[in-house]
C-alpha positions in Angstrom: 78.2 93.0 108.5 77.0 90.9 105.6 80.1 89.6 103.5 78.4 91.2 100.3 78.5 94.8 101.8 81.9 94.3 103.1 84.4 96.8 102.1 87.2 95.3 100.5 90.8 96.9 98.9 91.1 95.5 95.2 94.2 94.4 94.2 96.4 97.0 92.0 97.4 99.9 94.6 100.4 101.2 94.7 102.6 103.6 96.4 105.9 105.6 95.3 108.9 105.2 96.5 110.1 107.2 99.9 112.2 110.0 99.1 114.3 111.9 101.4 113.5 115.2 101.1 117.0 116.2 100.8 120.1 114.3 99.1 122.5 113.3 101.6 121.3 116.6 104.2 123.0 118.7 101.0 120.8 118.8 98.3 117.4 118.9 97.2 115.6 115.7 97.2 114.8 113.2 94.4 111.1 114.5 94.9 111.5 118.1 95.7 110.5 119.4 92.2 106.7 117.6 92.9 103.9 119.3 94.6 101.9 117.1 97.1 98.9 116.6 94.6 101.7 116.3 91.9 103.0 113.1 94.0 99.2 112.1 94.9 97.9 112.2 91.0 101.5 109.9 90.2 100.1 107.0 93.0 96.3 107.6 92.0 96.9 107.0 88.3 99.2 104.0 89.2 96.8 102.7 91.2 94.1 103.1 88.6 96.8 101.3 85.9 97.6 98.6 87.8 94.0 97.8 89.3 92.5 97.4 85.3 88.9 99.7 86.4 87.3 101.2 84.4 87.8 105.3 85.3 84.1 105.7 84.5 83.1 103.0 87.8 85.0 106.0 90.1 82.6 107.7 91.8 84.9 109.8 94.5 88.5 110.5 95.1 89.4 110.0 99.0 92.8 111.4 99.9 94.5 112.5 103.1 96.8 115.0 103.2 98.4 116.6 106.7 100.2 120.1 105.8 100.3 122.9 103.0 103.4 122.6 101.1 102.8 124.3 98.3 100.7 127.2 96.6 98.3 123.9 95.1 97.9 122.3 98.0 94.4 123.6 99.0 93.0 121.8 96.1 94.8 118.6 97.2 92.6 115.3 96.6 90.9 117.6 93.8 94.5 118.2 92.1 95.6 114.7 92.5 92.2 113.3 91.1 92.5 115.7 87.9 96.6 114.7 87.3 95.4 111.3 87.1 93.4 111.8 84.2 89.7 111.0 86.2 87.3 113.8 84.8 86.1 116.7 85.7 82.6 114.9 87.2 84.5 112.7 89.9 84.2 114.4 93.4 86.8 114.2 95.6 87.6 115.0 99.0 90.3 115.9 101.4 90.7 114.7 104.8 93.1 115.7 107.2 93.8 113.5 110.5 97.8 114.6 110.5 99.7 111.2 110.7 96.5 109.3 110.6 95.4 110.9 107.6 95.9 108.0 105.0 93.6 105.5 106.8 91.0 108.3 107.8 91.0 108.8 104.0 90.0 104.5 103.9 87.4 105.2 106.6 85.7 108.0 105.4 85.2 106.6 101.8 84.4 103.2 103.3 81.5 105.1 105.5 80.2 106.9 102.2 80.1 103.5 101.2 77.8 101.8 103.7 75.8 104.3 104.8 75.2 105.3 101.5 74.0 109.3 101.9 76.8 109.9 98.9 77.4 107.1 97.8 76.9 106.6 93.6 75.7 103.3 92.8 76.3 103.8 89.3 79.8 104.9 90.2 80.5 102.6 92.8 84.4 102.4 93.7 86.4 105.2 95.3 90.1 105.8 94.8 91.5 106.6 98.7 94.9 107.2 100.1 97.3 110.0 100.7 99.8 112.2 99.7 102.7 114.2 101.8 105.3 116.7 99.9 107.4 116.8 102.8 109.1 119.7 101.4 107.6 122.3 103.5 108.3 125.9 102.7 109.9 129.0 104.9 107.5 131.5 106.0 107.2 134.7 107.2 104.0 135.6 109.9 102.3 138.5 110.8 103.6 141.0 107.6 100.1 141.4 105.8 99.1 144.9 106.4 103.0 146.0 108.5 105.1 148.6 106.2 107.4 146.5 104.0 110.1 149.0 102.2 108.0 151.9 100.9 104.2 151.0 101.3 101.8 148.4 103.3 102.0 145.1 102.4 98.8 144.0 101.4 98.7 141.5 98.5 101.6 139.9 96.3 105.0 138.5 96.6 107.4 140.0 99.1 110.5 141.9 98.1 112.8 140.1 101.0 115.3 143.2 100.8 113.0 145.2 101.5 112.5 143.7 105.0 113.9 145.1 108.5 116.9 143.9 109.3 117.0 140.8 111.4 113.7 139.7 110.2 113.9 135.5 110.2 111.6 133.5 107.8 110.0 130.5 110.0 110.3 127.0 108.9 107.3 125.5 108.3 108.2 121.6 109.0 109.9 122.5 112.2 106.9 124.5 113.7 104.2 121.9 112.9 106.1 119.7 114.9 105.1 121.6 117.8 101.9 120.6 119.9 100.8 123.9 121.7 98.5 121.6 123.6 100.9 119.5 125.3 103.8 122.4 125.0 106.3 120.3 123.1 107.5 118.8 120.3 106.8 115.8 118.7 109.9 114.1 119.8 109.7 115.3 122.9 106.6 113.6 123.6 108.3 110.5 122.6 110.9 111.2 125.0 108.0 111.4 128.0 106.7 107.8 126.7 110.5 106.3 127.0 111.0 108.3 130.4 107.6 106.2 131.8 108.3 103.0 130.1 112.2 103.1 131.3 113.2 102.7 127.4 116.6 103.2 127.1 119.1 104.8 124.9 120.3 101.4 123.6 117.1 99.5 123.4 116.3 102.2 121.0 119.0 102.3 118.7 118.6 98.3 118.9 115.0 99.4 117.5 116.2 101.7 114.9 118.6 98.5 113.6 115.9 96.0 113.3 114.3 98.4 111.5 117.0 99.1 108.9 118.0 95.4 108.7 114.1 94.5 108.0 113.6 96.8 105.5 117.0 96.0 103.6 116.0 92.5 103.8 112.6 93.0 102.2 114.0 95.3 99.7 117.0 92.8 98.6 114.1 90.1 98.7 111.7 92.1 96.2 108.9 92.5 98.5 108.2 95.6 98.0 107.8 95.5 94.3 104.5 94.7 93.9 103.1 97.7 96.0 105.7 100.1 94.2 105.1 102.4 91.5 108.5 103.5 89.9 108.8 107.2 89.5 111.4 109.2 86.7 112.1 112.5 88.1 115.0 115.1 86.3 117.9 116.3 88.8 119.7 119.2 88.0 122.2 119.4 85.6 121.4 116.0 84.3 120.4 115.2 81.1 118.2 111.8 81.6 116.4 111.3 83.7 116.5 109.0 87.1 114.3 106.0 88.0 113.7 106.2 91.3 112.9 102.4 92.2 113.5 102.1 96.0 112.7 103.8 99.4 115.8 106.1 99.5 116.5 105.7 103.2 117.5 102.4 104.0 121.1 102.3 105.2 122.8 99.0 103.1 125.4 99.4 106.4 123.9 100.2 109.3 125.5 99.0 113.1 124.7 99.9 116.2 128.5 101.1 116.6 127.4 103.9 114.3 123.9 104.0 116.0 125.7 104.4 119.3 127.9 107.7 118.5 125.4 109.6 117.1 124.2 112.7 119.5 120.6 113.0 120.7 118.9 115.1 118.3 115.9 117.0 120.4 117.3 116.8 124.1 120.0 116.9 126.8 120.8 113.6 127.8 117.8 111.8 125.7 117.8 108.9 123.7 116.4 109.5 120.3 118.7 110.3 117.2 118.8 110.8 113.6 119.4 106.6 113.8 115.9 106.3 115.7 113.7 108.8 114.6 111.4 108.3 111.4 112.9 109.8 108.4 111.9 112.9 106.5 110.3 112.0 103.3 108.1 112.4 100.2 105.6 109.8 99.5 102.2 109.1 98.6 99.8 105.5 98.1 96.3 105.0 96.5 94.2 102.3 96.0 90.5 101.5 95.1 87.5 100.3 97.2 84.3 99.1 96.9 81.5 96.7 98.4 83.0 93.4 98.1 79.2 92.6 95.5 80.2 95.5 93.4 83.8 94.1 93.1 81.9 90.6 92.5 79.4 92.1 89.7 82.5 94.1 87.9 84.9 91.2 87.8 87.4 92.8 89.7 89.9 91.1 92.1 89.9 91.8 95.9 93.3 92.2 97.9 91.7 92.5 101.3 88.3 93.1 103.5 88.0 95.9 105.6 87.1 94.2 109.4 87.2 97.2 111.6 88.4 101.0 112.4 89.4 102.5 115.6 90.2 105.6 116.5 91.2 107.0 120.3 92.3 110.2 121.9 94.9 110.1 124.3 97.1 113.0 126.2 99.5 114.9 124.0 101.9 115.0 126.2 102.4 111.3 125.3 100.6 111.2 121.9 102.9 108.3 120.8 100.5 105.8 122.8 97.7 106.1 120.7 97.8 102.9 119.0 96.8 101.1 121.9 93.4 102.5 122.7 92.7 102.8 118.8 93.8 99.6 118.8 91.6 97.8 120.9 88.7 99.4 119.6 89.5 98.2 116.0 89.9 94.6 117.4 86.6 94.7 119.1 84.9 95.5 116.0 86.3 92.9 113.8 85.3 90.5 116.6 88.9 88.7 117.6 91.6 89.5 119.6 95.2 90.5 119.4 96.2 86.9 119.6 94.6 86.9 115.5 96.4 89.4 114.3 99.6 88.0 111.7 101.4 91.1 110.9 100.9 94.6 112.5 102.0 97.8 110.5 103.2 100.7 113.0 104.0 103.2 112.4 107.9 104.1 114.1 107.2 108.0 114.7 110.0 107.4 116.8 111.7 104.6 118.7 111.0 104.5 122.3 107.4 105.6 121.6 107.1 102.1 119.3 108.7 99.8 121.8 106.3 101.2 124.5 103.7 100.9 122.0 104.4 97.4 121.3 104.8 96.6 125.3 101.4 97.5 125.9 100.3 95.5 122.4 102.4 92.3 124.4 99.4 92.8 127.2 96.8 92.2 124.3 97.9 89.3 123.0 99.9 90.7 120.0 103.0 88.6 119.2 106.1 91.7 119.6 107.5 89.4 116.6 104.8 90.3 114.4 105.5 93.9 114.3 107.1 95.6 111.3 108.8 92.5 110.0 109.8 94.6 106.6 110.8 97.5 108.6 109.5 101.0 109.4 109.4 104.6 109.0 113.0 104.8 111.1 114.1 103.2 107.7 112.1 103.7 105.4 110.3 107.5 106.1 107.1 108.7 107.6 105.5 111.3 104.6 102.5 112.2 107.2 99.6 112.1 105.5 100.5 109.0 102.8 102.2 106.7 105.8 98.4 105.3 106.6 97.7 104.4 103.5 101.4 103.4 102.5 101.5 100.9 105.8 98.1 99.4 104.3 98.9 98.6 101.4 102.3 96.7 102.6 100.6 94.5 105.2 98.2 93.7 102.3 100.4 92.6 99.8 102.5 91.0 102.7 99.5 89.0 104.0 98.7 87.5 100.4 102.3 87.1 100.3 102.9 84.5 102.9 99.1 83.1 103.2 98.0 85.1 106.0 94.7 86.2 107.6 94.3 89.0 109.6 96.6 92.5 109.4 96.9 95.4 111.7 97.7 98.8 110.7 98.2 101.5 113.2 99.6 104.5 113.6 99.7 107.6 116.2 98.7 111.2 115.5 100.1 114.0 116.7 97.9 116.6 119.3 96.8 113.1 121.0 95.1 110.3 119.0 95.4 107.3 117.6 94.1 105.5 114.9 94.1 101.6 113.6 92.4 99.2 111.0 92.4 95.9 110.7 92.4 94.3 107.7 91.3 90.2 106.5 93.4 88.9 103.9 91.4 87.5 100.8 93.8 85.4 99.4 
């Protein structure tokens, strides 16, 4: 690819901070009153701020988003475009690759871009990312059109006395981390990979540790600063509001004492735990791209070049392997090998599926030592379709950071894929 139609990330995105979606497991989280496109119009218009462009050079909003978590989600990239203040003549676009959505969202705008069948020359930047509420609601199936109280239920809100006895409401967040394909959960999966890779129980909490004690270390350090968009969100019952500045799940204290007694979380005799298993949260990232000539021609500063994609499919039954596959195509298209790569971005779904992960990565050439060095989503939250586009924007800013070259961001996807990007520091 010719450098001048390179696709490059300008410098300015920005994410929010993680928020659990619940305050200490007892009350609402610090992000519960926002709406997935609520959170994904905060990081666009950040982004936007911080990156000095003109809103009249945007020619598309590219966002990924994974799950429905509120009554505005099906407008999604369209909501968050509008909350940012972009007008009403800026397309935008959804797209939906479950935990791979953020970087799909890159990709997608990136192939716009260069193959140029939507692309708007006039308008010739796109603001990508994603955005996750986390903050999925109950439900109740299979009741449109069954007798509720006196008459059929056909349209409107439910009167939930009215119900038969016994009837439960399903939740939502629970369910969608079942795979029907592979019959199991998420987790489950993730036990399968530490069954076949003889991962055990205190190799992952050793995991889960380094990736507390990484994250607090980049937090305390300030490197996180620069990618993070402060948010002011009103709790109940107070009467000013709260800055949220930091990712809300980093434990200031964590040990692998307190690591070691906590019970497996998803099977008899397993090894993964609340301590290393990614954390629930609410997030969202955006940033702006372009051709790296259109970034030239505008003045505008670029963070990073876009040197290749890959995306794999793997069996579901150990979906957590992706990485590798996608991987390996993403090196082979930016032409170098996993011996190049300075700082790799993957995502910790949970523990023993990273460490096999990053055994296989060893086989490639990719330094172990070079993986997650500020931590992971163990500490620091996985919001599913933001965590792509999140995890790009730190190994960006990380790269420029400490005069880097090339950056690996990777992450796998539920039902059996992977997905990866690697990205060339322009520092």
């Amino acid at each position: 690819m010719a450098t001048g139609n390179s696709v490059v990330l300008l410098d300015g995105g920005r994410r929010l901070p993680r928020a659990d979606i619940l305050i200490d497991n007892k009350k609402p989280g610090l992000f519960s009153r926002f709406s997935t496109t609520h959170l994904g119009g905060l990081a666009v218009k950040a982004a936007l701020d911080r990156t000095a462009l003109d809103p009249a050079l945007v020619g598309h909003v590219v966002m990924g988003m994974a799950q429905h978590s509120h009554r505005d989600s099906i407008y999604a990239a369209q909501g968050m475009r509008w909350r940012a203040g972009l007008p009403n003549d800026v397309p935008a676009l959804t797209v939906a690759r479950i935990c791979g959505s953020g970087v799909e969202a890159i990709a997608v705008a990136a192939e716009m871009m260069l193959a140029g069948l939507r692309h708007d020359v006039d308008r010739p930047f796109s603001v990508v990312g994603g955005a996750e509420s986390m903050q999925y609601p109950f439900a109740l199936y299979n009741h449109r059109g069954r007798p509720v109280g006196a008459g059929v239920q056909k349209y409107g809100p439910i009167d939930a006395s009215a119900l038969p006895r016994g009837t439960h409401l399903q939740d939502v967040l629970l369910m969608s981390l079942y795979d029907p394909s592979a019959q199991m959960g998420m987790a489950n999966t993730a036990e399968e990979l530490g069954r076949r890779y003889g991962i055990t129980r205190d190799g992952a909490d050793a995991f889960g540790l380094r990736s507390h004690v990484n994250a607090k270390q980049a937090r305390d350090a300030g490197f996180f600063a620069e990618e993070t968009e402060p948010i002011d969100v009103m709790i109940d019952g107070a009467s000013e509001p709260v800055r949220v500045i930091h990712d809300t799940h980093i434990m200031d204290r964590a040990s692998r004492e307190g690591f070691g007694r906590l019970r497996p979380a998803f099977e008899a005799g397993g090894i993964i735990t609340a301590g290393n298993a990614s954390a629930v949260v609410d997030g969202a990232a955006a940033m702006v791209i372009g051709r790296e000539a259109d970034a030239a021609k505008h003045g505008l500063k670029p963070l990073a070049r876009i040197a290749g994609f890959g995306v794999a499919g793997c069996d579901p039954r150990i979906m957590g392997i992706g990485p590798v596959p996608a991987t390996s195509k993403a090196l082979a298209q930016a032409g170098i090998g996993g011996s190049d790569i300075d700082i790799v971005e993957l995502n910790e779904a949970f523990a023993p599926q990273a460490l096999a992960v990053i055994r296989d990565f060893e086989k490639m050439g990719i330094d172990p030592g070079t993986v997650n060095p500020q931590g992971g989503a163990i500490a620091l939250g996985h919001p599913l379709g933001a965590t792509g586009a999140i995890l790009t924007l730190t190994c960006a800013y990380a790269l420029r950071r400490r005069a880097l070259r090339y950056g690996l961001i990777t992450m796998c996807i539920g039902g059996g894929q992977g997905i990866a990007i690697v990205i060339e520091s322009m520092r």
